[in-house]
N, C-alpha and C positions, 0 to 999 in steps of 0.2 A: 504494500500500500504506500502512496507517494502521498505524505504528510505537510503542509507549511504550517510553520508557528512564527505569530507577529509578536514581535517582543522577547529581549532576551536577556532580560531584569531574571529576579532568582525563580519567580513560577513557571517563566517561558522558556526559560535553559532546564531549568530541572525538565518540565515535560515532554523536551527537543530530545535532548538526550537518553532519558526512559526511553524513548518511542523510538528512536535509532537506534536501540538495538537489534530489532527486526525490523524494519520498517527505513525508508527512503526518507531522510527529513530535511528541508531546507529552511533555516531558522532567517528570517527577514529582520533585522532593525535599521535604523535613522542616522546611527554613530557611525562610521566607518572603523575608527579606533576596535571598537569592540568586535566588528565582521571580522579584522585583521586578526587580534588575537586570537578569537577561537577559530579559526580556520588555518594557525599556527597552534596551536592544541596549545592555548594558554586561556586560564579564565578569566573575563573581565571583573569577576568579584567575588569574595573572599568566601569561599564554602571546601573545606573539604574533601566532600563527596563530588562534586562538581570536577573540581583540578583532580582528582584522580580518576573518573571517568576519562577528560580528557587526556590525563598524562599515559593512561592503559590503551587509549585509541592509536594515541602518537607513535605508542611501543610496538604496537598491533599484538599486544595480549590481547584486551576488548576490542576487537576491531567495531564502526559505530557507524552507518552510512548515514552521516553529519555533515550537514554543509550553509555555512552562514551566507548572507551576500546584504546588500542596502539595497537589491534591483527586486520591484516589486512584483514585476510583470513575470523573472525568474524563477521567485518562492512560489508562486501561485500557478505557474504552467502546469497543465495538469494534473493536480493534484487531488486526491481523494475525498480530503478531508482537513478543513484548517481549521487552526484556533487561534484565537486573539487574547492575545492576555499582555495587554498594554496599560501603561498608567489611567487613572481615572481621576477626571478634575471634579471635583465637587463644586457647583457655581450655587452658595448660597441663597443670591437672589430669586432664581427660580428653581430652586430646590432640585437640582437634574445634576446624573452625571455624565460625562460624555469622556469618551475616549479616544486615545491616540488617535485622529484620521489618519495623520502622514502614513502610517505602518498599515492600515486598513487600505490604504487606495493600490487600484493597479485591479487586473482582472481578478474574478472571485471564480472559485471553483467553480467546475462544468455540473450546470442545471440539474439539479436533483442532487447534489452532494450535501455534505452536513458541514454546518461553520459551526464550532466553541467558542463561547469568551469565556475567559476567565480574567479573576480580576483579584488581588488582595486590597481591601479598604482597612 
């Protein structure tokens, strides 16, 4: 199954990488910085569990079919199945939240597929 995940904060890398171990995953974000390090098997933040996935991928003990990019159009080419788990602004005024678009735009999975958000508040 060909998986995108938007966002790759600590919910959307943990879930990237779960999900890469069987599964085809292309993890979308906004930062370049952080495309770069995990696509050089470094984490962009401070877990553990996280740097040792990636540092077992790097070794090919875990081998992970892992793959970050900032190209929207990329994570989203045919894909199965996305999920969104991007920051969430809370706008008091009209009591809504609304999430990352940037990570959200660019084609969405082919017609009949299932989109996730997830979200930590």
């Amino acid at each position: 199954m060909k998986i995108a995940v938007a966002g790759t904060g600590y919910v959307g890398l943990s879930i990237a990488l779960l999900l890469s171990q069987h599964n085809e995953v292309h993890a979308l974000d906004i930062v370049p910085k952080k495309v770069e390090l995990l696509n050089n098997g470094k984490s962009p933040i401070v877990d553990p569990v996280i740097t040792d996935f990636l540092k077992k991928n790097a070794s090919g003990e875990r081998p992970l079919n892992f793959h970050a990019t900032v190209n929207a159009q990329e994570a989203y080419a045919d894909v199965d199945f996305a999920i969104i788990a991007t920051p969430t602004n809370y706008d008091e005024k009209k009591r809504t939240l609304r999430k990352n678009t940037r990570l959200v735009q660019g084609k969405p999975p082919r017609s009949g597929n299932r989109v996730a958000l997830r979200q930590s508040v």
